[in-house]
N, C-alpha and C positions, 0 to 999 in steps of 0.2 A: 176792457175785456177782449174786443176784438183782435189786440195787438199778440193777443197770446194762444185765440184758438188754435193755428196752425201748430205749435207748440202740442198745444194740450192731446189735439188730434193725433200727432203722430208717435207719443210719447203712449197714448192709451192705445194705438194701433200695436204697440212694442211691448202689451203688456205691463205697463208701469201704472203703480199705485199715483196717483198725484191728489194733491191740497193745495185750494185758491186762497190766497189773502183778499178779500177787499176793504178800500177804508168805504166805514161807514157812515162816520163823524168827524168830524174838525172841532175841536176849540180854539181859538184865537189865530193864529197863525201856522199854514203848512205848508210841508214841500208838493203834495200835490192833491187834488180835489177827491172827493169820495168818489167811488167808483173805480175810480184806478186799485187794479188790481197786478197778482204776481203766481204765479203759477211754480210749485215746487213740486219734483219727482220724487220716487222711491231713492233714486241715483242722487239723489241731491243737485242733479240741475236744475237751472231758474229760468223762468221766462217773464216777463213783464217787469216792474216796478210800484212800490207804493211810497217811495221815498224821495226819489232821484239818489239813493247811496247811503244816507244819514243812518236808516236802520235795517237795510235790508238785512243783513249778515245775520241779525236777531230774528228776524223776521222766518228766516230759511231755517233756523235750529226752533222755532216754536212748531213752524210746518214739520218739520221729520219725526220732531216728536209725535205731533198729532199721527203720521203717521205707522210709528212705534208703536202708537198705542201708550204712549205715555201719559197723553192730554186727551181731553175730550175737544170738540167741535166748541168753538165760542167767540166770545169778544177780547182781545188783548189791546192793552193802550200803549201808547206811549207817549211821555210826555216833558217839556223842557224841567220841572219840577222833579219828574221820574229818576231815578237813583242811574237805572237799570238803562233807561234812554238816554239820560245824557252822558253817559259812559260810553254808548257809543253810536253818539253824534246828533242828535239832535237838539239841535242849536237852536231852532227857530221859532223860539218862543212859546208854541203852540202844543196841541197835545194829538195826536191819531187816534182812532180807534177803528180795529181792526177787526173784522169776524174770517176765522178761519177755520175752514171745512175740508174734508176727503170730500172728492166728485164722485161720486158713483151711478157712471151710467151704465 
């Protein structure tokens, strides 16, 4: 998370709506540990990672939803099983799960 507050900061200084992914969970095998998260704008720019590449693209259209107002705040998974993830790219066996929020400070 630290790798993103400068991010988060200057983007909230500019008036921008943003929503944090963090993984929460692992099952079997992932590209990167819980905690690692990714920070999405109103603008659709990204800061951080919860993938290394595998799902973020998904990752970035479940954020704008959330912040559409399309989704509510929650848990989303992904998983090598998963239809939806392994279409695009995760490969590695294992499953993420994700909680994704609007910040509002």
């Amino acid at each position: 998370m630290n790798e993103i507050l400068a991010d988060i900061e200057r983007w909230r200084s500019a008036g921008q709506r943003i929503a944090v992914a963090r993984i929460v969970d692992i099952e079997g095998s992932g590209p990167r540990d819980p905690g690692a998260a990714m920070a999405v704008n109103s603008l659709g720019e990204v800061a951080g990672s919860v993938s290394g590449g595998c799902v973020e693209g998904a990752v970035v259209m479940e954020a704008l939803e959330l912040l559409e107002g399309q989704r509510d705040a929650g848990i989303t998974s992904f998983g090598f099983s998963d239809d939806e993830a392994f279409s695009v790219g995760l490969t590695c066996g294992g499953t993420i799960h994700l909680f994704i929020e609007e910040l509002n400070w």
